[in-house]
C-alpha angles and dihedrals in degrees: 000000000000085000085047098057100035086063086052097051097049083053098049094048093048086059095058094045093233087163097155111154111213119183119202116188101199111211137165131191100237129003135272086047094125094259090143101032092052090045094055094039091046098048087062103047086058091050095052085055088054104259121140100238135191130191124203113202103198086177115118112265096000087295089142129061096332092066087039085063097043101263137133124205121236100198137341144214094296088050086059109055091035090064105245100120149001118275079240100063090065089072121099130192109228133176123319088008090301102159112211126200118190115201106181124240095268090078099105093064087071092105089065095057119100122273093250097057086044091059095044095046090056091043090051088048094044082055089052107122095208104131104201149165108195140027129194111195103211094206116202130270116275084355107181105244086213086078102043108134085146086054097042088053100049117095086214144036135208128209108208101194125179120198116269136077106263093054085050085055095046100043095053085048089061096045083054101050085046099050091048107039096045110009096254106173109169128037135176113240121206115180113209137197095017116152097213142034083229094058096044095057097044088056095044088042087055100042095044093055098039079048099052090041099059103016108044091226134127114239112200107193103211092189141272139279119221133236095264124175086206103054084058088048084058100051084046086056084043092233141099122294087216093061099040097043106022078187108046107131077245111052076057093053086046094051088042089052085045101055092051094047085055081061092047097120110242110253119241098235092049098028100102109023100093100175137096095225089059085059096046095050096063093043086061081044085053089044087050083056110038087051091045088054095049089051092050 
């Protein structure tokens, strides 16, 4: 039945020709938050309410949400330019119809390559025939935000934030460095493993103050996801915990999250692109800037 009306929904949708892009870069302040785990769940959820969804997976060797969601890459970026394979290859069909690329860590070293292979890697991926949606953008682990050409490319961000201290401190790290280094003024936050409704809003509530008073930047709190034993069997199983527990306390707070990213209004600059390519193209432009910063 869920298969059923999610192909319902994406026809209908295409009739309309409801054909908004919209581009989350998925980012936490320290690992083990949840980042992965909240991308590929996420990214189901979205599928089963009849959005076109695909995942980029920036970890070294799939290790992030392709290998959440029980996939195992084939080749990456290098294998691309250096001709081993197609850009095509690098696609891989997950869950509910989620597509999953999976770039390699070494992305970020795109803005060292030449110019020529900068310029054919944006044409192959301008080729690229991946009608989507959405795209999450699964950044690396402890990824430095001063090399951040997937993040300067999204048109969101989104804040994942664990209980604890030291998370709080990291995370608002992360939203400074942001904010200064590349003028970043609004981010998404998701809370993950609270264990109350009470105790979520009263985080969010605090960072997004605090936020707003020294930074100069706007905080939306999405929601929160709950400490949920099931959630952790899934990863285990490496799937979905929307598909292997339908009703999980989180798969509702997935679909929940979902719904309300299906309201995020489309942003002018990425409104109408509707292509993976157009995305691509401006993380090899973010590449170009964040090199040419560090040279100068």
């Amino acid at each position: 039945m869920d298969k059923f009306v999610s192909d319902q929904a994406a026809g209908l949708r295409r009739l309309l020709g409801q054909t908004g892009f919209q581009v989350i870069t998925v980012m936490s302040g320290q690992q083990g938050a949840g980042k992965t785990a909240a991308t590929a769940n996420l990214a189901v959820a979205l599928a089963r309410s009849g959005r076109d969804v695909l995942i980029v997976d920036q970890a070294h060797n799939g290790r992030g949400a392709t290998a959440a969601l029980g996939l195992t890459p084939r080749y990456d970026v290098a294998d691309v330019l250096a001709g081993r394979c197609p850009l095509e290859a690098l696609l891989l069909a997950g869950p509910d119809n989620v597509q999953v690329l999976p770039l390699g860590g070494d992305f970020n070293k795109l803005g060292r390559l030449s110019e020529r292979d900068q310029a054919w890697l944006a044409e192959a991926f301008n080729r690229l025939q991946c009608g989507v949606d959405v795209v999450l953008v699964d950044m690396e682990e402890a990824t430095d935000p001063d090399a951040l050409p997937l993040g300067l490319a999204a048109s969101e961000i989104m804040v994942v934030l664990p209980p604890g201290t030291a998370a709080i401190t990291q995370a608002y790290t992360l939203v400074k460095r942001l904010a200064q280094n590349f003028g970043k003024r609004r981010f998404r936050l998701l809370l993950n493993r609270m264990t109350s409704t009470e105790q979520a809003q009263a985080v969010a509530r605090n960072f997004a103050r605090t936020a707003e008073q020294y930074l100069g930047v706007a905080v939306d709190y999405l929601g929160y996801i709950p400490l949920d034993e099931r959630l952790s069997r899934a990863g285990h199983l490496r799937t979905s915990v929307v598909d292997a527990f339908p009703v999980a306390q989180s798969t509702s707070q997935f679909r929940k999250l979902a719904d309300g990213l299906l309201r995020w209004p489309q942003p002018p600059s990425l409104g109408s692109v509707g292509s993976v390519g157009g995305f691509m193209q401006r993380v090899i432009q973010g590449g170009r800037l964040v090199e040419a910063c560090r040279r100068g």
